[in-house]
mmCIF file of the C-alpha atoms, coordinates in Angstrom:
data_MODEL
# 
_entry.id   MODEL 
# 
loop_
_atom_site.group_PDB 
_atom_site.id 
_atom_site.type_symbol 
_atom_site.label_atom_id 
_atom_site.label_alt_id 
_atom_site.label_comp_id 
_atom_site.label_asym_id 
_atom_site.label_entity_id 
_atom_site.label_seq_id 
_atom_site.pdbx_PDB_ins_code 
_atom_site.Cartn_x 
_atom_site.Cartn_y 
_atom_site.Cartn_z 
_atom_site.occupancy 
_atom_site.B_iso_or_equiv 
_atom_site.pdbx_formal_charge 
_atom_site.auth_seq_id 
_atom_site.auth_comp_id 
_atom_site.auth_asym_id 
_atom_site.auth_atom_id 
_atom_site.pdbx_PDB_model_num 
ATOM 1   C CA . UNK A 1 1   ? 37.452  21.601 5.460   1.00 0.00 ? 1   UNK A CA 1 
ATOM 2   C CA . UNK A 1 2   ? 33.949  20.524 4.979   1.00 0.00 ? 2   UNK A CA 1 
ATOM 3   C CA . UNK A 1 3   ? 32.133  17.977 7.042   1.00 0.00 ? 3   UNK A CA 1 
ATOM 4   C CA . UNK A 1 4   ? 32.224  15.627 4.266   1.00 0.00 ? 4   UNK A CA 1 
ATOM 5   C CA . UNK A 1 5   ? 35.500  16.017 3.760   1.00 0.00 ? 5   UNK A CA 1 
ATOM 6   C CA . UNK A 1 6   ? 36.797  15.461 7.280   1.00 0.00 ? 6   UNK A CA 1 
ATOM 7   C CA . UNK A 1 7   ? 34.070  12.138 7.292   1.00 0.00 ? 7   UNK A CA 1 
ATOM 8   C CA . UNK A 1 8   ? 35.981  10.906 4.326   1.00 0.00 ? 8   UNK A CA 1 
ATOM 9   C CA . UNK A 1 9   ? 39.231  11.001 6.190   1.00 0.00 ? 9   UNK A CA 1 
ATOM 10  C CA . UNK A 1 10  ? 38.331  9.662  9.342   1.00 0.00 ? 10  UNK A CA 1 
ATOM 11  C CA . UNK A 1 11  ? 40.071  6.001  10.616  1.00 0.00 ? 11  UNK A CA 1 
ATOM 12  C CA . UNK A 1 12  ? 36.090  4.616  9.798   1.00 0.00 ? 12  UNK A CA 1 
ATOM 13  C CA . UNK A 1 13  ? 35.734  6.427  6.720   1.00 0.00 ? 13  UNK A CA 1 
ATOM 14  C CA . UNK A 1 14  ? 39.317  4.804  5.178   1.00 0.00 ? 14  UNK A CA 1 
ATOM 15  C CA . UNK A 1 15  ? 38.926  1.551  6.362   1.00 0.00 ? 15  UNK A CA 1 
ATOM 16  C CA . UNK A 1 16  ? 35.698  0.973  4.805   1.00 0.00 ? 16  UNK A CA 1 
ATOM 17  C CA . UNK A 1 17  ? 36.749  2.196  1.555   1.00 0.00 ? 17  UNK A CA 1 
ATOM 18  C CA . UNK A 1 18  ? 40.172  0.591  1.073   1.00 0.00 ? 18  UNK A CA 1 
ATOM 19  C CA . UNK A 1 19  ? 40.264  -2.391 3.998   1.00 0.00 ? 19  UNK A CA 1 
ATOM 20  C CA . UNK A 1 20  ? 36.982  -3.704 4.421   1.00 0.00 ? 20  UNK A CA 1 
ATOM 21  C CA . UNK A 1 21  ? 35.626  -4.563 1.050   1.00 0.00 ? 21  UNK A CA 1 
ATOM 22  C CA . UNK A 1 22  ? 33.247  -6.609 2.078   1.00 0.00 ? 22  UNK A CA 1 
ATOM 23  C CA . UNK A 1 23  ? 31.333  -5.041 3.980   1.00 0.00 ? 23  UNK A CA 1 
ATOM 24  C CA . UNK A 1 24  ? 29.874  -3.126 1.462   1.00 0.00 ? 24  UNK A CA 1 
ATOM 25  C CA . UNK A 1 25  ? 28.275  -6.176 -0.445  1.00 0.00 ? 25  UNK A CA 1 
ATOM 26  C CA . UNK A 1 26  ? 27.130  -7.618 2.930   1.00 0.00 ? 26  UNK A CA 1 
ATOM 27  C CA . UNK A 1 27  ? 25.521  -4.032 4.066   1.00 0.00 ? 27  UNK A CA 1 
ATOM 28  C CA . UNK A 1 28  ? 23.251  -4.071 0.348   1.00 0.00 ? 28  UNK A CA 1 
ATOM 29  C CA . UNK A 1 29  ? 22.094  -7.022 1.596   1.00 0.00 ? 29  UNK A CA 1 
ATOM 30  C CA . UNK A 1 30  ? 21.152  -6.374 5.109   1.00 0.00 ? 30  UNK A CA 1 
ATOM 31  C CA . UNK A 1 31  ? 19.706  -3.275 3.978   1.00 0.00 ? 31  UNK A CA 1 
ATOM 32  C CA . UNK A 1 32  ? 17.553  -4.731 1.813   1.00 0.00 ? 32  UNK A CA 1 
ATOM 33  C CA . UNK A 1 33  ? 15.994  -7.139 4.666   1.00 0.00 ? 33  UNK A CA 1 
ATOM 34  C CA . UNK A 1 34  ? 15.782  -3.790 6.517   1.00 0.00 ? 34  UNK A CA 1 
ATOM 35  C CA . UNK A 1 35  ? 13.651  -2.299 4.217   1.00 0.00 ? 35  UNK A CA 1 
ATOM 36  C CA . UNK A 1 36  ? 11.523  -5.534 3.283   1.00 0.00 ? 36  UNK A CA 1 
ATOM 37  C CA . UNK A 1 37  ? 10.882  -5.749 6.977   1.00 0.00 ? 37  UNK A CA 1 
ATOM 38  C CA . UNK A 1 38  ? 10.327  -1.837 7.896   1.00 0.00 ? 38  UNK A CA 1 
ATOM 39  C CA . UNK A 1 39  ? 8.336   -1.654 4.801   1.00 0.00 ? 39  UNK A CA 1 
ATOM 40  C CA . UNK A 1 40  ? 6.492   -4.836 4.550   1.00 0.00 ? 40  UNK A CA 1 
ATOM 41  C CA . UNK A 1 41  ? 5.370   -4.565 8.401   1.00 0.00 ? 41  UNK A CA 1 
ATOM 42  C CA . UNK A 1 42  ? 4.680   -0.318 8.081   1.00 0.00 ? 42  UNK A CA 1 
ATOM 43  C CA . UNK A 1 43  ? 3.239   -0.892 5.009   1.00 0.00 ? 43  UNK A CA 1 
ATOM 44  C CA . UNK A 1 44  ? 0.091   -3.718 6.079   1.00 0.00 ? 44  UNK A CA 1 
ATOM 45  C CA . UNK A 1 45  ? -0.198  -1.545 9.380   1.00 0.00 ? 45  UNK A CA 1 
ATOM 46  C CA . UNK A 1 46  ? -1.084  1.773  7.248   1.00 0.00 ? 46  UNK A CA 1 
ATOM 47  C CA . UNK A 1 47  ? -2.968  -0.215 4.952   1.00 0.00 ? 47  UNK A CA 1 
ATOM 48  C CA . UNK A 1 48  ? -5.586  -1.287 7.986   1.00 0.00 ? 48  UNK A CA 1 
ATOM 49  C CA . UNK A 1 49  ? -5.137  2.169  9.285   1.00 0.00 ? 49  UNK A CA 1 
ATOM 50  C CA . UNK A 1 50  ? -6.451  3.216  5.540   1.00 0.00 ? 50  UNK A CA 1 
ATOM 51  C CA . UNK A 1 51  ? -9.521  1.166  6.227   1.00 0.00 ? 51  UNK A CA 1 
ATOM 52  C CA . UNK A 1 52  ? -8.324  -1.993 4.582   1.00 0.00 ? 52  UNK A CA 1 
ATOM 53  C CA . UNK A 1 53  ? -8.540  -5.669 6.091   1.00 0.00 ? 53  UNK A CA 1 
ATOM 54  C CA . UNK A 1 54  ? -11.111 -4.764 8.502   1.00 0.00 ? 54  UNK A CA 1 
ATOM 55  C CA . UNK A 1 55  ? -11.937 -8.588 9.870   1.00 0.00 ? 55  UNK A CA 1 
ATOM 56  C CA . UNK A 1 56  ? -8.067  -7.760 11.667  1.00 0.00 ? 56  UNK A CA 1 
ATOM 57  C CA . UNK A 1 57  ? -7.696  -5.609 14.948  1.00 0.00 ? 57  UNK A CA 1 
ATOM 58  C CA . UNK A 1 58  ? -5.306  -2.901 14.707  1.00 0.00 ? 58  UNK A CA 1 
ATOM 59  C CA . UNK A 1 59  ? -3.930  -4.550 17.847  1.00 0.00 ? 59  UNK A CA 1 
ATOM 60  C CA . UNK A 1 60  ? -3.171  -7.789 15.613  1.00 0.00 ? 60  UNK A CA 1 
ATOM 61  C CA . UNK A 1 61  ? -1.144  -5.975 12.963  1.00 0.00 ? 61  UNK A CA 1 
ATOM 62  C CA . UNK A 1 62  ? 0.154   -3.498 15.583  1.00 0.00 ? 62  UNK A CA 1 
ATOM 63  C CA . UNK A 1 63  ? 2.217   -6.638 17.329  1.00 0.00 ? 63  UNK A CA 1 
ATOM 64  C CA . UNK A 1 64  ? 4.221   -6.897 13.790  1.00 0.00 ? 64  UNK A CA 1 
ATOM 65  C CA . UNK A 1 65  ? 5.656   -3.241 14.767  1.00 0.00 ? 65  UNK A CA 1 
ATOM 66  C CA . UNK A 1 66  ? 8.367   -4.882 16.677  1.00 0.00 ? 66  UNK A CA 1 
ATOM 67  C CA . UNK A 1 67  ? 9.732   -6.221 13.203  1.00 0.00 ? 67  UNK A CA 1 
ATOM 68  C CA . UNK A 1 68  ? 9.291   -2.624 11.633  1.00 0.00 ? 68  UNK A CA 1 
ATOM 69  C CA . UNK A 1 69  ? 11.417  -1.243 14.139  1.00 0.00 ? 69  UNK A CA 1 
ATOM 70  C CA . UNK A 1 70  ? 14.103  -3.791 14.003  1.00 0.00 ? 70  UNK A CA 1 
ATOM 71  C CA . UNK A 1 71  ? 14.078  -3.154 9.968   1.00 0.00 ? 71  UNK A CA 1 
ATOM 72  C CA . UNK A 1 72  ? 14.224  0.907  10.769  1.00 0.00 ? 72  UNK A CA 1 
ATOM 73  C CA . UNK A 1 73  ? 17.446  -0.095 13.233  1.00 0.00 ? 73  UNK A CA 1 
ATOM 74  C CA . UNK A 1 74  ? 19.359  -2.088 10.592  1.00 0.00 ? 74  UNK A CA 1 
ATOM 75  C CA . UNK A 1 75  ? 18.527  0.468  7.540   1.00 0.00 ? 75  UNK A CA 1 
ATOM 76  C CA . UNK A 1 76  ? 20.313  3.001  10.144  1.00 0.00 ? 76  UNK A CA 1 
ATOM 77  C CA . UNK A 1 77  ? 23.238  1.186  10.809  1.00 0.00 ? 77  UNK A CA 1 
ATOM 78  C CA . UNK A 1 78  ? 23.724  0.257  7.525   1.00 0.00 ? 78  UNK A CA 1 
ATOM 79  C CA . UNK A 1 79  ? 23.049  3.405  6.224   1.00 0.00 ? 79  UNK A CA 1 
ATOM 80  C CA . UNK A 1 80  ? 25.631  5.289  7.942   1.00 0.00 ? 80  UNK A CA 1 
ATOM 81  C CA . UNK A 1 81  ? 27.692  2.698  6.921   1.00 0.00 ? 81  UNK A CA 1 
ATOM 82  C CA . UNK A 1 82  ? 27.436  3.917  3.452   1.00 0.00 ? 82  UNK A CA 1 
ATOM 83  C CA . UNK A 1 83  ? 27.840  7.283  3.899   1.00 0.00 ? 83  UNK A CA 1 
ATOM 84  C CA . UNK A 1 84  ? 30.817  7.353  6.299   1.00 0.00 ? 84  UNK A CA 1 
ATOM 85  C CA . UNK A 1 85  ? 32.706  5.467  3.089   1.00 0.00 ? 85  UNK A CA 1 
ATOM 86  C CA . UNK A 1 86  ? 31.583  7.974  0.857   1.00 0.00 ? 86  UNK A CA 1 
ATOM 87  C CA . UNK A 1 87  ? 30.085  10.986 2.568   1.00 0.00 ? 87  UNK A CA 1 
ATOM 88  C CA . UNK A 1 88  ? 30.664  13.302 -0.407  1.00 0.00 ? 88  UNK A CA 1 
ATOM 89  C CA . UNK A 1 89  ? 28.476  11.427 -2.507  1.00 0.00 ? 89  UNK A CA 1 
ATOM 90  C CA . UNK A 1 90  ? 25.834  11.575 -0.714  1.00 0.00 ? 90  UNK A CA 1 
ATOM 91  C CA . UNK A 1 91  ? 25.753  14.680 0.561   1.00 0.00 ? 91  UNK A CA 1 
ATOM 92  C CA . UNK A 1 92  ? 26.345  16.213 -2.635  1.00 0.00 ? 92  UNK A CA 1 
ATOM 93  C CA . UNK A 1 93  ? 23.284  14.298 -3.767  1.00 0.00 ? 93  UNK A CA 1 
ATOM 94  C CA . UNK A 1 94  ? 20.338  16.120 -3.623  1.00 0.00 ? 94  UNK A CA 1 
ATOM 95  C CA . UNK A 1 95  ? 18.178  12.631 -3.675  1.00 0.00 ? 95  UNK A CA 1 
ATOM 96  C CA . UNK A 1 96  ? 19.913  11.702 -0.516  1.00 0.00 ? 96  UNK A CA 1 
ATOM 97  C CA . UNK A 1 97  ? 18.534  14.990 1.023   1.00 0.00 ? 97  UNK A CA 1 
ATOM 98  C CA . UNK A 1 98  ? 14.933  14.104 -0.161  1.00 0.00 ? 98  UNK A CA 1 
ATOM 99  C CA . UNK A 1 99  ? 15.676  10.070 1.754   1.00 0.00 ? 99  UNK A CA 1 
ATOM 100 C CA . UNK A 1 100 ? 16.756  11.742 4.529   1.00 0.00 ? 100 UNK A CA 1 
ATOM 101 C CA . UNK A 1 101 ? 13.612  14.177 4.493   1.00 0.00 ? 101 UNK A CA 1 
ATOM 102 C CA . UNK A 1 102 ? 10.395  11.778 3.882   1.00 0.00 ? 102 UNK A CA 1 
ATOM 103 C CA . UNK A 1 103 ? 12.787  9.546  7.159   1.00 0.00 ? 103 UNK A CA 1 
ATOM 104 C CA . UNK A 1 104 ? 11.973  12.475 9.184   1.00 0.00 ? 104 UNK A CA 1 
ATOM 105 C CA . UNK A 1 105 ? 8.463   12.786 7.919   1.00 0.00 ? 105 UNK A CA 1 
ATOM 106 C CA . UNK A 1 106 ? 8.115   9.458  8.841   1.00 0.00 ? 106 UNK A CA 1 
ATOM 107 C CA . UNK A 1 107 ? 9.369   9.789  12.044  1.00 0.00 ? 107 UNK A CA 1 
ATOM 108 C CA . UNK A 1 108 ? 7.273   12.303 13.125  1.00 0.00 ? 108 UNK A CA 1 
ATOM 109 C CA . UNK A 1 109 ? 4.219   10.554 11.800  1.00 0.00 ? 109 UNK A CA 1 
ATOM 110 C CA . UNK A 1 110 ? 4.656   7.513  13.980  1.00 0.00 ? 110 UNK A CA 1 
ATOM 111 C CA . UNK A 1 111 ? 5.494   9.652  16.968  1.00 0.00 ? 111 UNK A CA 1 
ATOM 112 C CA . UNK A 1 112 ? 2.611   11.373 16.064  1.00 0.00 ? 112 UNK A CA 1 
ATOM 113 C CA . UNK A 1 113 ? 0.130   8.587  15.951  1.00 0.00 ? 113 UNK A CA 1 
ATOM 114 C CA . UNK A 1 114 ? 1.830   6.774  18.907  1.00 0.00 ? 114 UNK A CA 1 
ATOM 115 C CA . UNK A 1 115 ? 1.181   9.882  21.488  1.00 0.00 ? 115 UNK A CA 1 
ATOM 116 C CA . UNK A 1 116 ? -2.020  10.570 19.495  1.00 0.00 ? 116 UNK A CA 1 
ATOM 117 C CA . UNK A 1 117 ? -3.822  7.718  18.570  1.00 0.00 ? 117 UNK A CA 1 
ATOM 118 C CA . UNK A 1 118 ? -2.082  4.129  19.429  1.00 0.00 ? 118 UNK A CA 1 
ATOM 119 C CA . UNK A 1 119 ? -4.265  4.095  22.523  1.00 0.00 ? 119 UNK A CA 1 
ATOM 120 C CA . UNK A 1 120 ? -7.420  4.419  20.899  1.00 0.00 ? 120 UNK A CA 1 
ATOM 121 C CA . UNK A 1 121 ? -6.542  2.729  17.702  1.00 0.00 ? 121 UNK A CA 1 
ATOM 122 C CA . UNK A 1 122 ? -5.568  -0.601 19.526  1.00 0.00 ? 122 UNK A CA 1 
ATOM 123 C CA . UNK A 1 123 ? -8.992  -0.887 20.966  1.00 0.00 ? 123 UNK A CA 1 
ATOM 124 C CA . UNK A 1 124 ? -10.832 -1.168 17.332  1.00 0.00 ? 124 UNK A CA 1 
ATOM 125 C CA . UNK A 1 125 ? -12.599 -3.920 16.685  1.00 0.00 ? 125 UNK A CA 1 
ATOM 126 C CA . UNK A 1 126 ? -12.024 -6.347 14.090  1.00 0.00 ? 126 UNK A CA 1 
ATOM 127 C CA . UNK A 1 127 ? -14.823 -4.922 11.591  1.00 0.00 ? 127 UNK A CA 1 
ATOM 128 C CA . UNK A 1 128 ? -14.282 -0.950 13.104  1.00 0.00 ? 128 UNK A CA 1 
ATOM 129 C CA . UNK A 1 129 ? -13.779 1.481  10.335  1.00 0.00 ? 129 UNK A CA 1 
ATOM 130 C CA . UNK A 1 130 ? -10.850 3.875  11.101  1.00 0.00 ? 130 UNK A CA 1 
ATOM 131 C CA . UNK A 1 131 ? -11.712 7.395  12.403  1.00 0.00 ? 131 UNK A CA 1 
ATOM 132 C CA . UNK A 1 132 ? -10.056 9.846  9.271   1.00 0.00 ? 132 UNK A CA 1 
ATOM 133 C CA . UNK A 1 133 ? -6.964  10.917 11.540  1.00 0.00 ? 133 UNK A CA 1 
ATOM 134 C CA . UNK A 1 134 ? -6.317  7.039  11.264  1.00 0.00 ? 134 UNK A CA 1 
ATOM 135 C CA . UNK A 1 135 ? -6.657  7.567  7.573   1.00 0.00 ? 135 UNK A CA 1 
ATOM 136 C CA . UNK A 1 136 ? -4.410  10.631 7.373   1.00 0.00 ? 136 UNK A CA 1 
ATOM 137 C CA . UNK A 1 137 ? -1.544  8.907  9.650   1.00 0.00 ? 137 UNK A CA 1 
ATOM 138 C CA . UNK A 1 138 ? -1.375  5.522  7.270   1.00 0.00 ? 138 UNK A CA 1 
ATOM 139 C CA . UNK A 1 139 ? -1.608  7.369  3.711   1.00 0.00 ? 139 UNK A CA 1 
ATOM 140 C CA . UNK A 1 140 ? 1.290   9.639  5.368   1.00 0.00 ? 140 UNK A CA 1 
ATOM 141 C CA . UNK A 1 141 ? 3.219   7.030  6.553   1.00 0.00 ? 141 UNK A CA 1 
ATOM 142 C CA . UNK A 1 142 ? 2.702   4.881  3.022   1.00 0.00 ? 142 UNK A CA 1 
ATOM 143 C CA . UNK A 1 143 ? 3.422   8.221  0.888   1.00 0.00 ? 143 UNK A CA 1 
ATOM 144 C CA . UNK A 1 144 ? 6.740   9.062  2.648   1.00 0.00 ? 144 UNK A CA 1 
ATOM 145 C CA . UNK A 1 145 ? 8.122   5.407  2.937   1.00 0.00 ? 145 UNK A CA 1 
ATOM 146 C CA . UNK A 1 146 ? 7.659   4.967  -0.899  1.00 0.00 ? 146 UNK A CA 1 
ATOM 147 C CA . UNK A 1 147 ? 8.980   8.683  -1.414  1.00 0.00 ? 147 UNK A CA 1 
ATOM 148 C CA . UNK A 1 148 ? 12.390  6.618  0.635   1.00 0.00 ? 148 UNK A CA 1 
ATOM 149 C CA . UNK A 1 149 ? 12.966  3.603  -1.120  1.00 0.00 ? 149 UNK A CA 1 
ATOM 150 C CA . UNK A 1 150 ? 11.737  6.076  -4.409  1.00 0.00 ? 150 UNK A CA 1 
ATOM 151 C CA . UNK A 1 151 ? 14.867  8.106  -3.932  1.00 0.00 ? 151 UNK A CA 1 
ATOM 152 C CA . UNK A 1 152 ? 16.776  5.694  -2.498  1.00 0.00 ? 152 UNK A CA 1 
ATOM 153 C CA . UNK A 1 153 ? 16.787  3.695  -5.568  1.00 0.00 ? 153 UNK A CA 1 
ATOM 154 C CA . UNK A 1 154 ? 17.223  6.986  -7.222  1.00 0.00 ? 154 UNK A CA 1 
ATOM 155 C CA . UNK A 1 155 ? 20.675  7.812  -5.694  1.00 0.00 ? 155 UNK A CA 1 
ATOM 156 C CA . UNK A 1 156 ? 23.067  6.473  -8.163  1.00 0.00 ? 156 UNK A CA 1 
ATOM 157 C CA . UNK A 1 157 ? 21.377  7.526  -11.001 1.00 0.00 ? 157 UNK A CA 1 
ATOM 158 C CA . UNK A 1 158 ? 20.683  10.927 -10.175 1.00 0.00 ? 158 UNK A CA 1 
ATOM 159 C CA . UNK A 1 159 ? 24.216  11.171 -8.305  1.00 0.00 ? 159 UNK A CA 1 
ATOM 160 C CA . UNK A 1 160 ? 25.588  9.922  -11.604 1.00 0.00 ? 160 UNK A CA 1 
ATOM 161 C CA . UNK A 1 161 ? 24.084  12.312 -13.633 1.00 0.00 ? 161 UNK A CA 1 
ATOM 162 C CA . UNK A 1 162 ? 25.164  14.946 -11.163 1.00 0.00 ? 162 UNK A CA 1 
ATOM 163 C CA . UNK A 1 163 ? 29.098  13.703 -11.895 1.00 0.00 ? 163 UNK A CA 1 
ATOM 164 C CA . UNK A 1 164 ? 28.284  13.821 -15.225 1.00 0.00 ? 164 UNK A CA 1 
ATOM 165 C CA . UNK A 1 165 ? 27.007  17.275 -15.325 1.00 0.00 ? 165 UNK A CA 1 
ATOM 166 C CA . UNK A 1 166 ? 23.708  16.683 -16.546 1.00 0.00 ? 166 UNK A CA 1 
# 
């Protein structure tokens, strides 16, 4: 039996597909104001790390990370949500696999700049230019969080088309 397969028949797994109907709708929803906070907070934070809206510290827009984090933590909850209903369809999908990737990438490019750089970057002043590694660590962070919601707005098309057998 595959992992999916044993997922899919788990007490979780059969409740939310045949008891708990609503949760579904109400986890779209929440995951949307999980990625218009992870995103919209990430995003203006890698935009000042790319050099943009230099009259604001990095400290300023760094306080807003809070928000980003709290976005990450609901998009994970409510994400596995989704898959434990239907883990075959996602893990058959190869877009889901390309979410879960640029996640990682992102991941590690916050750790990265965290251990690295927070330090340093949270004592720029407002008119500072950003050193390149600043540079590098926001156009990485921008690239892979588009790359997400990219593919996962992708998912049921391109899982579609997979059933399909296109």
């Amino acid at each position: 039996m595959t992992f999916a397969a044993w997922l899919h028949h788990t007490p979780l797994s059969l409740a939310l597909q045949s008891q708990v109907q609503w949760l579904w709708p109400l986890c779209e929803g929440l995951h949307f104001a999980g990625l218009a906070l992870l995103v919209g907070v990430a995003g203006m934070f890698d935009l000042r790390l790319l050099g943009f809206m230099k009259r604001v510290p990095v400290a300023v827009v760094q306080e807003f990370m809070p928000w980003a984090v709290l976005g990450f933590g609901i998009n994970l909850v409510t994400g596995l949500v989704f898959v434990v209903s239907e883990p075959a369809q996602y893990f058959s999908n190869p877009t889901w696999w390309v979410k879960v990737a640029f996640i990682v990438v992102s991941g590690i490019n916050a750790v990265v700049y965290q251990f690295a750089f927070g330090a340093r970057a949270a004592r720029l002043a407002p008119g500072d230019d950003t050193p390149m590694s600043f540079k590098v660590i926001g156009a990485v962070s921008l690239v892979s969080w588009f790359a997400v919601l990219w593919a996962g707005r992708m998912l049921p098309f391109i899982g579609a088309a997979i059933g399909a057998g296109l």
